[in-house]
N, C-alpha and C positions, 0 to 999 in steps of 0.2 A: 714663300714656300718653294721648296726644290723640289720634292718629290712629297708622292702621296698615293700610299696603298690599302685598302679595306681589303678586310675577305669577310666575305660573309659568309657563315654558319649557317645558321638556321633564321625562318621567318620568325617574328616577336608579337604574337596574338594580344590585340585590345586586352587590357586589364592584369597584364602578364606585370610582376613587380621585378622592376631592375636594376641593377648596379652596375655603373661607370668608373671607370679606375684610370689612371693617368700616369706615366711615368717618363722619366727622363733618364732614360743607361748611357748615354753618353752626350759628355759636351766636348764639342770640337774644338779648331781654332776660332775659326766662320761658320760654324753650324753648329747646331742641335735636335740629335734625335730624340723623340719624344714617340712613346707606346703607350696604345688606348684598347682596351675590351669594353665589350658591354656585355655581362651576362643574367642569366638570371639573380636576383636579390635570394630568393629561397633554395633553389637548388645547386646554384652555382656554373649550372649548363650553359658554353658561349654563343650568343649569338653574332656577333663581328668583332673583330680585332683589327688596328689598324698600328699603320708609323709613319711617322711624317716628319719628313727633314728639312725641316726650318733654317736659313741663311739670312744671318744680321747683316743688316742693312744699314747704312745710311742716306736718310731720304735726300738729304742737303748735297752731299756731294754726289748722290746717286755711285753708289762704290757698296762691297760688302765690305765689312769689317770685323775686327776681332770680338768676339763674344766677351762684352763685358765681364770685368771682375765684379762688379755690382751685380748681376744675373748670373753671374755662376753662384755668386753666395747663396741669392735668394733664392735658384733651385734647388741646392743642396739641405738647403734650412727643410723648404718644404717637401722634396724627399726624407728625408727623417723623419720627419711625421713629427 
């Protein structure tokens, strides 16, 4: 992880039903930005959103490196839905 921001919204009361969503609007050379909410499941009201900018790595040579063409596929695939 390179960077990592929350904001939070509002508190999220015991028994409250909610939904998580995930996305990915950009992939870099060496990084990938990745956007997260959580809101209500019923009303659709936010309670935090975040983005986190994730930096490929390789553990072996300890180096970042290029964002696989393998994991650009498989985000984009699951981006689609």
């Amino acid at each position: 992880m390179a960077d990592i921001h929350i904001m939070y919204q509002a508190p999220v009361l015991w028994g409250t039903p909610l939904k998580a969503g995930t996305r990915t609007p950009k992939i870099g050379n060496k990084s990938i930005t990745i956007e997260q909410d959580l809101e209500n499941a019923d009303t659709g009201g936010l309670y935090a959103s975040g983005e986190v900018i994730a930096v490929a790595f390789d553990y072996t040579t300890r180096k970042t490196m290029s964002v696989p063409d393998e994991w650009r596929r498989k985000i984009l695939k699951f981006e689609e839905g």
